[in-house]
C-alpha positions in Angstrom: 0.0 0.0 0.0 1.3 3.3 -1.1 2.5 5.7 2.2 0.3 9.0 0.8 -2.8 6.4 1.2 -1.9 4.7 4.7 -1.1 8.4 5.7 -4.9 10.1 4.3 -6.1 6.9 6.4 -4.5 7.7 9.1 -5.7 11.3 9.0 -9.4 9.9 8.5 -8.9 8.1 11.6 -7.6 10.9 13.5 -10.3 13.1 12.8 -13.1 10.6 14.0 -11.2 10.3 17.2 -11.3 14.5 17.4 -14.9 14.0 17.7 -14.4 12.9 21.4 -14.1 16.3 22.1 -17.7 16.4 22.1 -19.0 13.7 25.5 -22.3 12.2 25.9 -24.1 12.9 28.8 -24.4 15.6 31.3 -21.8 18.0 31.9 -21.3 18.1 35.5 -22.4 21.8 37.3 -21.6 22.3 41.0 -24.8 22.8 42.5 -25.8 26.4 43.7 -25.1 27.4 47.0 -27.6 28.0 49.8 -28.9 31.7 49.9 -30.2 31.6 53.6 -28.9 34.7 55.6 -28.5 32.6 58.8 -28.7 29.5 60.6 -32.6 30.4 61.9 -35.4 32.4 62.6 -34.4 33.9 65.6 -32.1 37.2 65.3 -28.2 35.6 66.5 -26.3 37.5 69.2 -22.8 38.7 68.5 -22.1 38.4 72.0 -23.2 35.1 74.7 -23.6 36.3 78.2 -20.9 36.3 81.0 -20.3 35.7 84.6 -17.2 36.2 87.3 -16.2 32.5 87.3 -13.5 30.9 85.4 -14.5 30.0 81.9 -17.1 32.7 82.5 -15.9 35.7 79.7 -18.2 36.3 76.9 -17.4 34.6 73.6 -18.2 36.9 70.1 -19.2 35.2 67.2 -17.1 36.9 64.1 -18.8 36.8 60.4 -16.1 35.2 58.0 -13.3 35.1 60.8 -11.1 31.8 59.3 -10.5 28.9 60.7 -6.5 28.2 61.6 -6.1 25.1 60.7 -4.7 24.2 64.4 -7.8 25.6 65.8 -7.1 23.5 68.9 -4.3 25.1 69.8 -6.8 28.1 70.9 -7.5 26.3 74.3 -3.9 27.0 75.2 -2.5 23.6 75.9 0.5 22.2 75.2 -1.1 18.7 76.3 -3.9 18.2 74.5 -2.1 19.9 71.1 0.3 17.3 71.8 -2.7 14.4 72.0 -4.1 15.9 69.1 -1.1 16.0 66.7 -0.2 12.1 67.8 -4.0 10.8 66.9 -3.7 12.3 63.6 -0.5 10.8 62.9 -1.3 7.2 65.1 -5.0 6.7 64.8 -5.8 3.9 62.1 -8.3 5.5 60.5 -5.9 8.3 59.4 -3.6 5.2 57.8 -6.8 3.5 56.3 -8.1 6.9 54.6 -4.6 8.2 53.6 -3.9 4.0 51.7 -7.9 4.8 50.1 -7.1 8.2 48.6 -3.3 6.8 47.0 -5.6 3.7 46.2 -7.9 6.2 44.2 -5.3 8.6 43.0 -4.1 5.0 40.9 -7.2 3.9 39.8 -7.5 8.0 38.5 -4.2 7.5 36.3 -4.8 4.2 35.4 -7.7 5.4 33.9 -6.5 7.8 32.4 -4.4 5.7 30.0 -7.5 4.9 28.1 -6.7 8.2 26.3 -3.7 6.6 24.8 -3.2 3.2 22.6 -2.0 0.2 23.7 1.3 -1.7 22.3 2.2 -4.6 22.7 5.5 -6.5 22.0 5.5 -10.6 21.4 7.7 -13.2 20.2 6.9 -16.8 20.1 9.1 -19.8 18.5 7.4 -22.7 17.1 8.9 -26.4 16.8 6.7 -28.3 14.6 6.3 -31.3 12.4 4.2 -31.3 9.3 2.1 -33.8 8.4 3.1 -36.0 5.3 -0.6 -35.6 3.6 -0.1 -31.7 4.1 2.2 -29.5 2.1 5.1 -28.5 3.8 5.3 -24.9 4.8 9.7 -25.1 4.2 9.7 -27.0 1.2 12.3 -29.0 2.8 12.6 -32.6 2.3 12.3 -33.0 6.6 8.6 -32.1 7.5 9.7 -31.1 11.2 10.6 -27.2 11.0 10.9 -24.2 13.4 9.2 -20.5 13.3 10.3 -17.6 14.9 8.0 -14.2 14.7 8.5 -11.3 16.5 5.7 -9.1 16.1 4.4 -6.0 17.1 0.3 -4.8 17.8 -0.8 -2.0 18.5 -4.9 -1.3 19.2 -6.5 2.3 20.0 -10.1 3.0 21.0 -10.9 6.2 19.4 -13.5 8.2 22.1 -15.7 9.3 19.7 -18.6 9.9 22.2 -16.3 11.0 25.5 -17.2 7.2 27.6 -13.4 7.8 27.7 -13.9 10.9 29.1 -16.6 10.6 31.0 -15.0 7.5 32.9 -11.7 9.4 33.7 -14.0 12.1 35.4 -15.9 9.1 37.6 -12.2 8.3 38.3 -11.3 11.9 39.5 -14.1 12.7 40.7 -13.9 9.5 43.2 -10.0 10.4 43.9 -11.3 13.8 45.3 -14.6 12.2 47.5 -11.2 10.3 49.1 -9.2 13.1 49.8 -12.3 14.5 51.6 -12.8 11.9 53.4 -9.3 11.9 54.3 -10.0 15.5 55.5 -13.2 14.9 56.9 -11.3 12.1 59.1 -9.2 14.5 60.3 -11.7 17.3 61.6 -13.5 14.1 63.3 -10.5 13.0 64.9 -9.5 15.8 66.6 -12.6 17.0 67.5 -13.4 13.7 69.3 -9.9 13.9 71.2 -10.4 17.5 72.1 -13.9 17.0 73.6 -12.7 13.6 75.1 -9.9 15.6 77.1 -13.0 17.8 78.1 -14.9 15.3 79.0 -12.2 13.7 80.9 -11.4 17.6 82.8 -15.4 17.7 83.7 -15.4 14.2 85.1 -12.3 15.2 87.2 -13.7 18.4 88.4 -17.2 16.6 89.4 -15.5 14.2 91.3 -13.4 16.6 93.1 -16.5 18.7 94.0 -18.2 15.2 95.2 -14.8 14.6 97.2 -15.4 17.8 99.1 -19.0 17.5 100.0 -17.7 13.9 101.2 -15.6 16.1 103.7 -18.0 18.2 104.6 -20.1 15.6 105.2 -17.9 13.4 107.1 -16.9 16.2 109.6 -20.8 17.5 110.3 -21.5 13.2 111.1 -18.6 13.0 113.3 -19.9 16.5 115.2 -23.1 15.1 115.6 -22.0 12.0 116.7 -20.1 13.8 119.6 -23.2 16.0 120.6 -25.3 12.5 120.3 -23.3 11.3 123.3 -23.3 14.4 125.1 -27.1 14.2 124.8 -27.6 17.3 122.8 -28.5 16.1 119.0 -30.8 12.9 118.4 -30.4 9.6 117.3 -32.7 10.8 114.3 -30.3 13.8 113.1 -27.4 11.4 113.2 -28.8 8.4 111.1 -30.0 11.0 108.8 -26.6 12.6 108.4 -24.8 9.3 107.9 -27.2 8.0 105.3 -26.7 11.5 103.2 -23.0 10.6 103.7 -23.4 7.0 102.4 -25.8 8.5 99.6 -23.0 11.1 98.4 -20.3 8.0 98.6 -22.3 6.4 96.5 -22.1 8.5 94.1 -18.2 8.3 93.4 -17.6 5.4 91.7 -20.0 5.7 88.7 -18.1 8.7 88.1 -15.2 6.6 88.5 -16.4 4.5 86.1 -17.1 7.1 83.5 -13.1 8.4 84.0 -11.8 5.1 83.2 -13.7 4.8 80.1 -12.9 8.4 78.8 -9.4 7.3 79.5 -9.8 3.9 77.3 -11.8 6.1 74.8 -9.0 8.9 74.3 -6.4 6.0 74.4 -8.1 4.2 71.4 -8.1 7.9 69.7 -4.3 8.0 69.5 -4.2 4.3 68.2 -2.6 3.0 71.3 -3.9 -0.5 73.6 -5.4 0.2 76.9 -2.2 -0.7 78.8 -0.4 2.1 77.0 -2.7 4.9 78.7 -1.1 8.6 77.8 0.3 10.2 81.1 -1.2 13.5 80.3 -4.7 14.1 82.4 -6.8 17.4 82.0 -8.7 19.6 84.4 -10.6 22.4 83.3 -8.8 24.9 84.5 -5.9 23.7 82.4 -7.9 25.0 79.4 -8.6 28.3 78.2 -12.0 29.2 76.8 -11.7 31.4 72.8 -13.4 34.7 73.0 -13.3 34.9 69.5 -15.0 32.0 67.6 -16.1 32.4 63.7 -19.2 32.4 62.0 -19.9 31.4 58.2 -23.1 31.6 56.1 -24.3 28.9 54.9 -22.9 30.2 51.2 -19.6 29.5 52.3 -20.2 26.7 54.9 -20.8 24.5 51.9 -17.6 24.7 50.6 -15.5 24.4 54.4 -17.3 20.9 55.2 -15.6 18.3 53.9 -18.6 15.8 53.9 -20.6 18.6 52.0 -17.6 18.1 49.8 -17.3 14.6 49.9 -21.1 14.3 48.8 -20.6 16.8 46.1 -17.6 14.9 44.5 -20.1 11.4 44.7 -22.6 13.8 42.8 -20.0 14.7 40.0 -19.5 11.1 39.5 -22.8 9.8 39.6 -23.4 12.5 36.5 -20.3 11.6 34.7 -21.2 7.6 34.9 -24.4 9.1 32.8 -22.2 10.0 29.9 -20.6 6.5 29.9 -23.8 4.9 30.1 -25.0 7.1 27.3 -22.0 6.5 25.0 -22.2 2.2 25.4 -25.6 3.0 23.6 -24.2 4.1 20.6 -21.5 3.0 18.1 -18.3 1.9 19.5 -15.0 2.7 17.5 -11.5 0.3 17.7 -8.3 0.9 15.6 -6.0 -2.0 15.5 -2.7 -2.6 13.5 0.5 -5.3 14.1 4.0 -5.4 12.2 6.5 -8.0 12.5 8.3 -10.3 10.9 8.7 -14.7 10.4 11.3 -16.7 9.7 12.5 -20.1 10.0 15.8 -19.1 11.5 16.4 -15.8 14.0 19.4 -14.6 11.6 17.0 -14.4 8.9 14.6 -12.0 11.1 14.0 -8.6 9.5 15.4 -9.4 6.5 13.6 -8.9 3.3 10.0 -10.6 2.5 9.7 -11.9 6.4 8.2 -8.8 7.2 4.5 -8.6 7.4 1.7 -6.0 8.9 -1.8 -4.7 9.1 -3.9 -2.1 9.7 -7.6 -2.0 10.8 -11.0 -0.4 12.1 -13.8 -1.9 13.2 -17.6 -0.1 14.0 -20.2 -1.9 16.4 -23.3 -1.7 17.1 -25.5 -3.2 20.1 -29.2 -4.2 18.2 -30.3 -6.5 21.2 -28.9 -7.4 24.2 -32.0 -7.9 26.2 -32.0 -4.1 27.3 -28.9 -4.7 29.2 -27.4 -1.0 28.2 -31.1 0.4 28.5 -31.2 -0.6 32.0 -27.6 0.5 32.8 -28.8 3.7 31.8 -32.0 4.0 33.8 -29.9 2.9 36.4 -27.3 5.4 36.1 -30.0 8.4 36.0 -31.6 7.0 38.9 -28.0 6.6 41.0 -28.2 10.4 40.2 -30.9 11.3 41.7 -29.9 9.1 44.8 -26.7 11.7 45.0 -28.3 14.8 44.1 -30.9 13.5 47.5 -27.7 12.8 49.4 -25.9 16.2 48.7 -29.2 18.2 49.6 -29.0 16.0 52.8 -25.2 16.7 53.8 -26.2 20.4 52.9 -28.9 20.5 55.7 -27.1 18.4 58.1 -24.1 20.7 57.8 -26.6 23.9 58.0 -28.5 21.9 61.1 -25.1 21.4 63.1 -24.0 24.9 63.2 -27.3 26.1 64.3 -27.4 23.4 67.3 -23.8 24.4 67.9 -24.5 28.0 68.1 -27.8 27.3 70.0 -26.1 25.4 72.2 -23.0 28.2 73.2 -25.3 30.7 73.5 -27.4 28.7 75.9 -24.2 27.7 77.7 -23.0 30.5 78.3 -26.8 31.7 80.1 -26.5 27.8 81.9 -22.9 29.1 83.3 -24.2 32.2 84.6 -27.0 30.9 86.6 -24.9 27.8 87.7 -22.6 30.0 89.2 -25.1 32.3 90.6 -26.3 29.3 92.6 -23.1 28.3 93.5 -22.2 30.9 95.2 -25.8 31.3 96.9 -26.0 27.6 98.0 -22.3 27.7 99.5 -23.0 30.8 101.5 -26.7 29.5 102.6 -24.7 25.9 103.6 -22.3 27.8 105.4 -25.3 30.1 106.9 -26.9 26.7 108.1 -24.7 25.3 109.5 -23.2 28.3 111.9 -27.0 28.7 112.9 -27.6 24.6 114.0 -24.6 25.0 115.8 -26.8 28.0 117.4 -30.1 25.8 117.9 -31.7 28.5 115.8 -32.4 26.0 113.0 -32.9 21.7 112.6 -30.8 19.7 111.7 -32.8 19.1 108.7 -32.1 22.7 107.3 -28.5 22.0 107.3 -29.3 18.6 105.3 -31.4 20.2 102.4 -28.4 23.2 102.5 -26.4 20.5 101.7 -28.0 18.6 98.7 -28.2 21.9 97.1 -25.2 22.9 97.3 -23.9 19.4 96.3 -26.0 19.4 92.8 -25.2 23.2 92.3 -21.3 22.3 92.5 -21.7 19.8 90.2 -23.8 21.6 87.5 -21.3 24.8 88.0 -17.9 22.3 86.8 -20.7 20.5 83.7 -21.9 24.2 82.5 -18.0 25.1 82.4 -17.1 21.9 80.3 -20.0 22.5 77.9 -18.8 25.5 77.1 -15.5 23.8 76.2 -17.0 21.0 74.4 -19.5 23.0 72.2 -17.1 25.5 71.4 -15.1 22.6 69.9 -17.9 21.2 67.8 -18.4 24.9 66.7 -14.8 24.2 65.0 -15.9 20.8 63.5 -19.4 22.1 62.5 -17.7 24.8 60.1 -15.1 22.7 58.8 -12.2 23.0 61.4 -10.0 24.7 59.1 -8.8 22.0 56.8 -8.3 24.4 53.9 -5.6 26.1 56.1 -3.8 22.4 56.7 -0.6 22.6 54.7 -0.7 21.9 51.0 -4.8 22.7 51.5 -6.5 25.5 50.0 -10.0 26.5 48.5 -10.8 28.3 44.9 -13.1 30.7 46.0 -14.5 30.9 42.1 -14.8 27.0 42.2 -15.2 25.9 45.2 -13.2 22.8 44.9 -9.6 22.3 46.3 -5.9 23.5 45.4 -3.1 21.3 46.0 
């Protein structure tokens, strides 16, 4: 065949494959962003309330204040950043989401070699023996003979309708859904270890306020049991001391309980065994409480969660797998060709009339196959719908988790005031009582009630302080915690979608 003809074929072919510019299917539009002003119907503070108490100072809420990508290090301790930064190098999770997103960055650029054809190299050598009743392929007078062929093929798939295309976006779409989930793994994990070493602080602090009441109690039985035998208290007023003694004890170790746990729970968090418990414990005063704390609309909020994300990139896919269930519907396009060359000894290889090639294309098209390819595509439409549900979803979940959040510190911060209040009020009435039993001006009883309120308004004083620490973490995680201001992170703000 002449080289001007193999070359205008050539060219022929080249042009059907610049078709693929042109993809079947839908061409994939991030949706539109929420345009609610806020995150309800009633007006937001800038400002939660305050008390004197520790943990106590108003917090202001700041429109469009970023979010450092460390935002624990705002509590101001060099033990739980410490904590944090080991989880989110030790925890397994992290390992198993980091292996998924290199496992989907391959499968991305594997797929992307579809763009490009395939060669293939081959050489076989044949020993064979011809039968007498069939002519002999040497000529020889022997009829056993050897073959050698080297040979060359090369096959293309022109992507004349973009299912090339349109799979390498499923591909890179899925590689980014990993590397939010990678992110969104992150936020999780140190949110949970910072309100785990809050948790741990609060269950401290209400056992030390139990502890005390313990002594308080324990030094009024041991009074009363001195005037009991000097005739000047009852046998009633000391069994009724000694049973709110017992009754306070009894308390302790379910708070116990609860420590231990926390511990186990914030030693799983940085991947180690229970016998390898971290030395560092927590106490609330340990911790210091951000005065600022940012606030996002819910325009932007879409684009700082990394689940929001996660569910967006599973909706780009599930539109690009339309476009390759569109294109298996219509004609599909292969180019193959091979060059080599046979000989009945290797010296003789490449040497004139041993060569040998061919050059091919080939058009298909699907007239019945039980409506497999119909239902794919049914199927594919409907798997779109399924993630244009489960975006809207992560888009109100996100929306509904700031609002609780902010609900929750503004309501904290009222809860810290009163508890404090009432601290300070039930210590001085206990205090009151029991200077005026000592008197006779009041029964014993008095002193007893004094007591059980001042217990339970200790212990809701140290749980109103750690809920201010704990919400104001999931404030963090509800916006996003910052992961566009992790190293090697950022966000387009034309886009939306990430910068490495």
């Amino acid at each position: 065949m002449p080289s001007s003809r193999i070359a205008s074929r050539l060219a022929a072919l080249a042009l059907i494959t610049g078709i693929a510019a042109c993809a079947a299917g839908p061409d994939f539009k991030r949706p539109q962003p929420p345009a609610a002003p806020g995150y309800g119907a009633a007006p937001l503070t800038q400002e939660t309330s305050s008390v004197e108490a520790d943990a106590g100072h108003a917090q202001r809420f700041i429109n469009d204040m970023d979010i450092p990508g460390q935002w624990w290090t705002l509590f101001r301790s060099p033990k739980l950043t410490g904590l944090v930064q080991e989880a989110l190098q030790a925890n397994p999770n992290v390992a198993a989401a980091q292996a998924s997103l290199r496992q989907a960055h391959e499968l991305y650029f594997a797929q992307r070699g579809a763009y490009f054809p395939v060669v293939q190299a081959s050489f076989s050598a044949t020993r064979a023996n011809a039968s007498q009743t069939i002519a002999n392929p040497t000529l020889a007078p022997s009829p056993v003979y050897s073959l050698y062929m080297p040979e060359l093929t090369l096959s293309y798939v022109p992507d004349v309708f973009g299912a090339t295309r349109r799979s390498i976006e499923v591909a890179g779409a899925q590689a980014e859904a990993s590397r939010f989930q990678l992110q969104a793994t992150y936020v999780t994990l140190s949110s949970n270890v910072v309100v785990t070493a809050v948790q741990e602080a609060s269950l401290r602090g209400q056992i030390a306020a139990t502890e005390r009441l313990l002594q308080l109690q324990h030094e009024l039985t041991e009074k009363l049991r001195s005037r009991r035998a000097l005739g000047t208290a009852s046998e009633l007023d000391l069994l009724t001391q000694q049973s709110a003694e017992a009754q306070t004890a009894a308390t302790l170790p379910p708070l116990q309980k609860q420590l231990g746990q926390t511990r186990d729970a914030l030693t799983a968090l940085l991947g180690r065994l229970p016998a390898d418990e971290p030395q560092e414990t927590f106490a609330l005063e340990e911790l210091t409480l951000p005065a600022d704390l940012p606030l996002s609309l819910p325009s932007k909020l879409i684009a700082q969660r990394p689940d929001v994300r996660q569910a967006e990139e599973n909706l780009h896919a599930a539109s690009a797998q339309v476009g390759v269930a569109i294109a298996d519907l219509l004609p599909q396009f292969a180019i193959s060709s091979n060059a080599g060359s046979a000989a009945f000894e290797p010296g003789r290889l490449f040497s004139p009339y041993t060569g040998f090639w061919s050059l091919g294309a080939s058009l298909s098209q699907t007239l019945f196959d039980g409506g497999v390819l119909l239902h794919r595509r049914r199927a594919a439409d409907a798997a779109l719908d399924a993630a244009a549900a489960q975006y809207r979803a992560a888009v109100i979940l996100a929306c509904q988790n700031v609002a609780d959040t902010l609900r929750a510190l503004q309501a904290d911060a009222d809860a810290l005031k009163a508890s404090a209040e009432a601290d300070r009020a039930a210590g001085a009435t206990l205090e009151l009582a029991r200077r005026q039993y000592q008197l006779g001006a009041i029964s014993f009883v008095a002193v007893l009630n004094a007591e059980q309120t001042w217990q339970q308004a200790d212990l809701a004083l140290v749980q109103a302080r750690a809920s201010r620490y704990a919400d104001t973490a999931g404030l963090f995680q509800a916006l996003g915690g910052g992961w566009w201001n992790r190293p090697g992170e950022a966000i387009d703000e034309q886009s939306g979608r990430a910068i490495r």
